[in-house]
C-alpha positions, 0 to 999 in steps of 0.5 A: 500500500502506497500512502501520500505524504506532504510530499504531494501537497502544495502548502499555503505559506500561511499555513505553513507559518501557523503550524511552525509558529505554534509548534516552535512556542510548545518546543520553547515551552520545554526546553525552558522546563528542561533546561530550567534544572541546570539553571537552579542545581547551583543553587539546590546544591546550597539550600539549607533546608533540602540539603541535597547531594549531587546524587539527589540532584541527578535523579531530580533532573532524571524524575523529569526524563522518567516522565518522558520516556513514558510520555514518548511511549504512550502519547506517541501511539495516541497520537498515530491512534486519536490525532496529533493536535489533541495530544499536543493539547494535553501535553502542554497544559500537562507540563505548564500546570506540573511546573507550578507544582513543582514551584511550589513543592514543600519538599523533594518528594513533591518535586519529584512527583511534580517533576514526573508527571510533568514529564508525560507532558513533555515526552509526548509533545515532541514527536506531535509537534515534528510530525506537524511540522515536517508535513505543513513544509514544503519538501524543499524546506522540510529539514530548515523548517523543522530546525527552526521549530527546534531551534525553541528547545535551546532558546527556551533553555537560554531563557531559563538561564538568562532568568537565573542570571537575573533573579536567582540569587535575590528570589531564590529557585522558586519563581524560576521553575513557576515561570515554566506555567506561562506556557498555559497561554499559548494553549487557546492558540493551538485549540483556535489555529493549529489544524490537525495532521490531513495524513493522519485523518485520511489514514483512518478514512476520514475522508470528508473531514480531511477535505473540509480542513484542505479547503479551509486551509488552502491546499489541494486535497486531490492531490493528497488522496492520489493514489487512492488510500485503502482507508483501513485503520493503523491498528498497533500490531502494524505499527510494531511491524513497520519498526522491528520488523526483519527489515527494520530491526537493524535500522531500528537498533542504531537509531535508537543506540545514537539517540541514547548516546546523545540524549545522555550527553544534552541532558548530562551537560544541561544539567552539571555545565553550570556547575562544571564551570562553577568548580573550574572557578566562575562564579554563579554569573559566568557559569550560567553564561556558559550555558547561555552560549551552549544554548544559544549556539544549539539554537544558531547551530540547528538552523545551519546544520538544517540547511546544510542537511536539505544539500547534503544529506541529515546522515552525513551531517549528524554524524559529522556534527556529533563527532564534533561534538565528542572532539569540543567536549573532550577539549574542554577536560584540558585547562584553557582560555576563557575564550577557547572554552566559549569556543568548544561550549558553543561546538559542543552544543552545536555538535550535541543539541543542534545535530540530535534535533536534525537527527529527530528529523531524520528518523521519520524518514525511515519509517512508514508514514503509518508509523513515523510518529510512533517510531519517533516517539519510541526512538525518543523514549529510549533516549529518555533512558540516556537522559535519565542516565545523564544527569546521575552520571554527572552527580556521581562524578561529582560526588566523587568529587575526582574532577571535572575531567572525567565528566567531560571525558565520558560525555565526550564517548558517549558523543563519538558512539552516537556518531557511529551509530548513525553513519552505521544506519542502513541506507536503503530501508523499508521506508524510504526505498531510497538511499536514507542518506539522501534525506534533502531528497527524500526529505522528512516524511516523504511517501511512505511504502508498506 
């Protein structure tokens, strides 16, 4: 069975510009959630009245990072099963309401709480927000788009720094966290404008109510409907199928290791970099401004690597990007420069968080359509097992207290394994039926067989 993509539609610039817009603030939305624990583990690591170790600060960071990986898991599959747009919804008034929780948590065991179920949220708004994303682009500006989209997760993470910087240390960690509810805003936007996925509607059949949204939204739904779809409903034992399947299981294994790999490293830097840098000897200022350049970069970097990638390929360029990622973070194990360090954080978070993001797009494209959200969403879940491990691989290195250097070294490794992996990913598969590599042609979420 043959199943049309966006390949095939041709997208009104508005509508292209709606989905992004709004998908890009949910994407801000959690990378200021995420990004907010590296901001205030300085500050944690002092609070009299917790009186926490570098060990309970890593499995607050992972409490988070355990939600997603549920989250990825079970609203990935309800979002191929019920719809994209209604599971985004429910992702982002999850996270927004939970971050007021853990704002206001009388002690760790309510932040953990609150910081868990927060990250359901979390976990099933990513592949929701990248599959309408990749499908309302045009194919020339698929990888640019959707790197623009990302690009929210590092500036949200900027953001929460640059919050820190100005208000952590007279306000405390408190209002920081409770700035992660004013996403809840954004929620009446998405009801009103974001129009759910045509792919998805016309795969369960749906076929007068796709026209309908077509004709709102401008585009030629004729064109979506060629060649005409046998309209019978995805059902879970198809979706496994397409993922671990005889043909699959390789492609699936290296996928899956790579996003591991580097999840492990964004999170494990996202949240010890600030106190990396306070223990080389910055004070609280300078060590969130390391973080803010980390995050700016990722933000700059994931626009040139997406474009770099619609000309040469997502494969060569992420697995290019994350071995210059492994090379920046193992550099900064050695003593140097202020200015030489600002140089390897900026390469590490291009060669870490900016390529991961253009890795998130690539992976859609080696799956069938019918499967490509879930595919993601699990992809994603299993790397929530590195970010978990991230952040309590930094707090037992630090609660060895044997050096920074170590921590740089081990994040480093796991860089250049995720950069093998994905080099090592077949290039022909069941999804793509053409050379993977050529993703600036076939692009993310290109037609699909099955």
């Amino acid at each position: 069975m043959h199943i049309p993509t966006s390949k095939n539609m041709d997208v009104p610039r508005r509508t292209t510009w709606t989905v992004l817009i709004l998908c890009w603030l949910t994407i801000f939305a959690e990378g200021y959630d995420l990004g907010v624990m590296g901001t205030i583990t300085p500050t944690l690591l002092k609070d009299q009245a917790w009186k926490l170790t570098p060990l309970d600060i890593g499995g607050m960071s992972s409490a988070a990072l355990l939600g997603t990986l549920v989250g990825a898991y079970v609203f990935g599959i309800l979002s191929d099963l019920r719809g994209r747009k209604p599971i985004m919804i429910a992702c982002v008034l999850l996270f927004s309401v939970t971050m007021l929780g853990a704002a206001w948590a009388p002690t760790p065991r309510e932040f953990y709480l609150f910081r868990f179920v927060g990250g359901l949220g979390l976990g099933g708004v990513i592949s929701a927000a990248a599959t309408l994303t990749v499908e309302y682009s045009s194919s020339k500006s698929r990888n640019f788009n959707f790197a623009l989209m990302y690009s929210g997760y590092s500036l949200g993470a900027l953001v929460s720094a640059a919050v820190g910087m100005g208000f952590i240390e007279s306000h405390g960690w408190r209002p920081i966290v409770a700035v992660g509810f004013l996403p809840i805003i954004v929620v009446p936007a998405i009801v009103i404008w974001l129009p759910e996925s045509l792919e998805f509607l016309v795969s369960k059949g749906r076929i007068t109510q796709a026209k309908t949204l077509a004709k709102r939204l401008g585009i030629n739904v004729e064109s979506l409907l060629k060649p005409k779809l046998d309209a019978e409903n995805t059902s879970v034992g198809k979706v496994v199928q397409a993922i671990f399947g005889r043909k699959m299981i390789l492609t699936t294994v290296f996928v899956w290791l790579a996003e591991f790999m580097v999840i492990l490293v964004i999170y494990g830097l996202g949240t010890w970099l600030p106190q990396i840098m306070r223990k080389s000897g910055y004070d609280m200022g300078s060590s969130l401004f390391f973080f803010i350049i980390f995050s700016l970069a990722s933000a700059i970097g994931g626009v040139l690597l997406g474009t770099a990638s619609d000309r040469f390929g997502a494969k060569k360029v992420v697995g290019v990007g994350f071995l210059l990622g492994a090379l920046a973070i193992g550099g900064l194990a050695f003593k140097g420069s202020l200015l030489l360090n600002y140089v390897l954080v900026s390469i590490a978070g291009v060669g870490t968080v900016s390529a991961g993001l253009i890795y998130l797009g690539f992976i859609p494209t080696l799956y069938p359509t019918h499967a490509r959200t879930t595919a993601t969403g699990w992809a994603v879940g299993f790397g929530r097992l590195g970010a978990m491990s991230g952040p309590i691989v930094g707090g037992v290195v630090a609660n060895m207290d044997i050096g920074t250097v170590w921590t740089f070294f081990i994040f480093a490794c796991a860089a250049l394994i995720a950069s093998l992996s994905v080099l090592l990913i077949p290039k022909v598969t069941a999804a793509a039926g053409d050379n993977a590599e050529g993703i600036n042609q076939a692009s993310i979420g290109e037609a699909a067989r099955s």
